[in-house]
C-alpha positions as CSV (number, residue, x, y, z in Angstrom):
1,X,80.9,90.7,121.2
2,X,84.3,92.1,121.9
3,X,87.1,90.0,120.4
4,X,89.7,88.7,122.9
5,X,93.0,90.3,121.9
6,X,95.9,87.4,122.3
7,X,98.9,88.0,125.1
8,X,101.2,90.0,124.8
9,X,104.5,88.9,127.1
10,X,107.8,90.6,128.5
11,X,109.7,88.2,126.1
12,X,107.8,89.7,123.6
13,X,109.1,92.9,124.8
14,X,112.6,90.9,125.7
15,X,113.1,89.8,121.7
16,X,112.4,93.0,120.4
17,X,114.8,94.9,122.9
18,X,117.4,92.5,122.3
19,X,117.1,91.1,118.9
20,X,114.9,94.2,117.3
21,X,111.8,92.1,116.8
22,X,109.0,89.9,117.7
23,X,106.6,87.9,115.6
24,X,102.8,87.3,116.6
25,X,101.0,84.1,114.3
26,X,97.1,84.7,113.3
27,X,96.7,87.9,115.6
28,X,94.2,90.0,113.4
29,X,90.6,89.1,113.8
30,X,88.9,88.3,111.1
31,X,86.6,90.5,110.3
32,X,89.5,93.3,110.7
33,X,91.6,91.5,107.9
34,X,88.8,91.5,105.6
35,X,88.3,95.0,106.4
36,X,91.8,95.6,105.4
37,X,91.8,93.3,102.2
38,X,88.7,95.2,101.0
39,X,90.3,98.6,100.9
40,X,93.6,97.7,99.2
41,X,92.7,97.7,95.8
42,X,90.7,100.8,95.7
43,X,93.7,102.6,97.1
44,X,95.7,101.0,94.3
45,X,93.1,102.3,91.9
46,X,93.7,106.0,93.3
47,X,97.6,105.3,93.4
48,X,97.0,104.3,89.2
49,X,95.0,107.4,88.5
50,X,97.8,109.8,89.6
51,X,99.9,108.7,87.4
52,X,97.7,108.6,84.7
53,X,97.0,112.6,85.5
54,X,100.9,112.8,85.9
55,X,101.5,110.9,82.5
56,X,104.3,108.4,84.6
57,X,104.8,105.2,85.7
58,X,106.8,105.6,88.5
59,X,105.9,107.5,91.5
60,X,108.1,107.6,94.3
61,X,109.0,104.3,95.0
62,X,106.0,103.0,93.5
63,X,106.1,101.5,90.4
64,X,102.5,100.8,88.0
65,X,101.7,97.5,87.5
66,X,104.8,96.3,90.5
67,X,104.8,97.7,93.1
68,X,102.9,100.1,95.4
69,X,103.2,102.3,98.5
70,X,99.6,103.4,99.2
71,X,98.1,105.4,102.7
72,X,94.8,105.2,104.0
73,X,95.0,107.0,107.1
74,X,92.2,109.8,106.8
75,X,90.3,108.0,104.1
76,X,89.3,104.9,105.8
77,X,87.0,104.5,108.9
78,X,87.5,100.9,108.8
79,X,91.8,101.6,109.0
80,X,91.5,104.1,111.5
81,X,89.5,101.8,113.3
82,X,92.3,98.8,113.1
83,X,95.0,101.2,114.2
84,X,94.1,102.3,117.7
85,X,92.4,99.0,118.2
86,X,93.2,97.3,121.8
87,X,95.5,94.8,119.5
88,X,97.8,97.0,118.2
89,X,97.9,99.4,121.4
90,X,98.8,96.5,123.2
91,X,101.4,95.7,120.5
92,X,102.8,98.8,121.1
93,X,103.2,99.0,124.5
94,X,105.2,96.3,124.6
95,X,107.6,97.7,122.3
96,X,107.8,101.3,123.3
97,X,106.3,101.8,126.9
98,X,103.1,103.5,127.9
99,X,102.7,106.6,125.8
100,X,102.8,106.1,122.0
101,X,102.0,107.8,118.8
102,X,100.9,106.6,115.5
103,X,103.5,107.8,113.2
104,X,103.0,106.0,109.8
105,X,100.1,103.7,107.7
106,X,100.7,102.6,104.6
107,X,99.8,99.2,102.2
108,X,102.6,97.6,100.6
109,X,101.4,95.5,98.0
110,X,103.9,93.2,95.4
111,X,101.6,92.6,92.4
112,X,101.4,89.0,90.9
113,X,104.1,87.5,88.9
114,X,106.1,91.1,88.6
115,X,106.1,92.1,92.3
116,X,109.2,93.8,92.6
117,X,112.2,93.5,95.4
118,X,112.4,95.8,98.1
119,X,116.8,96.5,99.2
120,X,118.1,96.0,102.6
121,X,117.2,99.2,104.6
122,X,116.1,100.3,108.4
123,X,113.1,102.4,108.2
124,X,115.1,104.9,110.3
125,X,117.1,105.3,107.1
126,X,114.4,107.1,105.4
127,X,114.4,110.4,108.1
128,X,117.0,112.8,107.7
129,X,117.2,113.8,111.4
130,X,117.8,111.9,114.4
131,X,115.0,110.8,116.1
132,X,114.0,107.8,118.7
133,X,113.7,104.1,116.9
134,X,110.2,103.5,116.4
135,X,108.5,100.5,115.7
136,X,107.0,99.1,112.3
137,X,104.2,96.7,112.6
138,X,104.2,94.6,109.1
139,X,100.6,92.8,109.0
140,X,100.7,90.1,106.5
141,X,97.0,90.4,104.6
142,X,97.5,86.8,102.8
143,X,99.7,83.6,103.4
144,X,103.6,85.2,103.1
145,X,106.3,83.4,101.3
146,X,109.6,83.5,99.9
147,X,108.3,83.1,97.0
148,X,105.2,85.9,96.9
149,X,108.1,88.5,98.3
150,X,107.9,88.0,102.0
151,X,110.0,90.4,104.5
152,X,113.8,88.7,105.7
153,X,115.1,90.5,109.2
154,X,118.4,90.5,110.3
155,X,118.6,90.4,113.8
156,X,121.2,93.2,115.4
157,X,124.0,90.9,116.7
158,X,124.3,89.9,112.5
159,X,123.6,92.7,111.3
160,X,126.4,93.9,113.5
161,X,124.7,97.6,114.6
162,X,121.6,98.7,116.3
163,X,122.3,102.3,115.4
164,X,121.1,104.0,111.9
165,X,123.6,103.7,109.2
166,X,124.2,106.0,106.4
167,X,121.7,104.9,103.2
168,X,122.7,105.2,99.6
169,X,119.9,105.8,97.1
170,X,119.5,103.2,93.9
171,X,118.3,105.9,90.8
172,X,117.4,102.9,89.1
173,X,114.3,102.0,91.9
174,X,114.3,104.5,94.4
175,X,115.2,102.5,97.1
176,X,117.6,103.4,100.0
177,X,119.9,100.8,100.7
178,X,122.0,100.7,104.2
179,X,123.0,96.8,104.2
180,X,125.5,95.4,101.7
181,X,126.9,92.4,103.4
182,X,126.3,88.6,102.4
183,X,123.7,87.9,105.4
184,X,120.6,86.8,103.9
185,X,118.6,87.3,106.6
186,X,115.7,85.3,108.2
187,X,112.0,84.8,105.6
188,X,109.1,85.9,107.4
189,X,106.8,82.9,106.3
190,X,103.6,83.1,108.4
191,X,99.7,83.3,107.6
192,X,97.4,85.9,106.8
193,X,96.5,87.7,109.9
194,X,100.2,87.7,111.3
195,X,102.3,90.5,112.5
196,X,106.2,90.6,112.2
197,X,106.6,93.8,114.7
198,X,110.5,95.1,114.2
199,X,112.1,98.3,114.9
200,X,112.7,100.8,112.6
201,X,117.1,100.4,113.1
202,X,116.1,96.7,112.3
203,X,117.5,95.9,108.6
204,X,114.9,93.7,106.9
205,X,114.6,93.2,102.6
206,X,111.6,92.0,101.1
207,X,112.0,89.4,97.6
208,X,110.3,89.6,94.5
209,X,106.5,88.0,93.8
210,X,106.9,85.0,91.6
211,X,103.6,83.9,92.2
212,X,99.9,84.3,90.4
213,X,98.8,86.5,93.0
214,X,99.0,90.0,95.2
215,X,101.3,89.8,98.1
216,X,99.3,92.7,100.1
217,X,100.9,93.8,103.5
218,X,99.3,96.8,105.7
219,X,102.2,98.4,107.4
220,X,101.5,100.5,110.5
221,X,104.4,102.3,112.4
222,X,104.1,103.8,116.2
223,X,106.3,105.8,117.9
224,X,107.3,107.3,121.7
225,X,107.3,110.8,120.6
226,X,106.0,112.5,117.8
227,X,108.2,112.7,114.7
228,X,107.4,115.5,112.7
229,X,107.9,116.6,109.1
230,X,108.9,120.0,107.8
231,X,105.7,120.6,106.6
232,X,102.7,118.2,108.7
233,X,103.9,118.8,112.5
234,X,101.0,116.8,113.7
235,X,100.6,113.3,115.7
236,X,97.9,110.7,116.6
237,X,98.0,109.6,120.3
238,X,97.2,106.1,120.6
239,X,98.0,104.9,124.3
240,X,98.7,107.8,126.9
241,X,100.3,106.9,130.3
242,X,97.0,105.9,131.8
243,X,96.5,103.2,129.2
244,X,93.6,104.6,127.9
245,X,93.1,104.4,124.1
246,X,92.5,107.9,122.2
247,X,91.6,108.2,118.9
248,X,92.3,111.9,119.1
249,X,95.1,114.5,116.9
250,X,97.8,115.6,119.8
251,X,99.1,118.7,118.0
């Protein structure tokens, strides 16, 4: 049975126009969040083996044991499935008009007790060329807190700019910061299944995990024209101007 896929509404579309995101409470069926939950840890287990073969702890910006950045897209039916579902097409639309590309996957996960912060940054700050803002869909897999490391947003009229900002990168984590102001910015705190959906000049922060447990997020990131690397010059279409869904690679 097909699962009904909750409203999405012009303020929706309003809020994240204005303000640079909207959030949507308990959108993710079930059985898609298990799907979700089920393949974080193996990728984890991947992500550990590398740097096992590498003889490191720190990868990137992930860090053993901490913090990881992981993808699926490519080694998951059950992902690929979840990203050009009717949910987050519709999600999409909203945010970036009729014809949209998948641009980015990746799990986020903040493990128990030594979860690690995340700096202030717009996701636009990590491309080196300019390129249309693009939107970031950050899919809480459990209950989000302040205190498991949730994501803070700082709407544009605090922040003070909607444009990208110069980043300055921190050799001690990796991390590219753009934001150095006082603002804390607003907690995420919703329940597993929810989506905070912000654009990528948005700045947002994430906290450290203080609890017993995994913070796991699955981050998926859409765009209104293909942005291309140096070296993979290749795109998923997700909703073309006819509204159809395609699961197909637009070279």
């Amino acid at each position: 049975m097909a699962v009904a896929v909750p409203p999405i509404t012009p303020e929706h579309a309003r809020q994240f126009r204005d303000e640079g995101f909207f959030i949507l409470e308990r959108v993710v069926p079930p059985s898609d969040l298990e799907a979700l939950r089920g393949e974080c840890q193996r990728f984890i287990d991947d992500r550990d083996r590398e740097m096992d073969h590498l003889g490191v702890d720190t990868l990137d910006l992930d860090h053993r044991g901490r913090r990881y950045f992981v993808h699926a897209y490519g080694k998951s039916p059950a992902v690929r499935r979840f990203l050009f579902s009717e949910l987050m097409a519709q999600i999409a639309r909203a945010a970036l008009g009729d014809t949209v590309y998948l641009f980015n996957e990746q799990y986020v996960v903040k493990a128990a007790e030594r979860g690690m912060r995340f700096a202030w940054h717009q996701d636009s700050g990590f491309i080196a060329y300019p390129h249309r803002p693009y939107l970031t869909c950050w899919i809480a897999l459990d209950d989000v807190s302040e205190a498991n490391g949730t994501v803070y947003l700082l709407p544009y009229a605090r922040a003070g700019t909607r444009d990208v900002v110069e980043h300055v990168h921190d050799d001690e984590t990796n991390d590219m910061i753009g934001y150095f102001g006082d603002d804390p910015g607003d907690p995420v705190i919703v329940p597993a299944g929810s989506i905070a959906c912000f654009s990528s000049t948005l700045f947002h922060r994430s906290g450290p995990n203080t609890t017993d447990r995994m913070r796991r997020v699955y981050v998926a990131q859409y765009s209104a024209e293909p942005i291309l690397s140096e070296v993979v010059s290749e795109a998923s279409v997700l909703v073309r101007k006819s509204g159809s869904s395609d699961a197909g690679l637009s070279r």
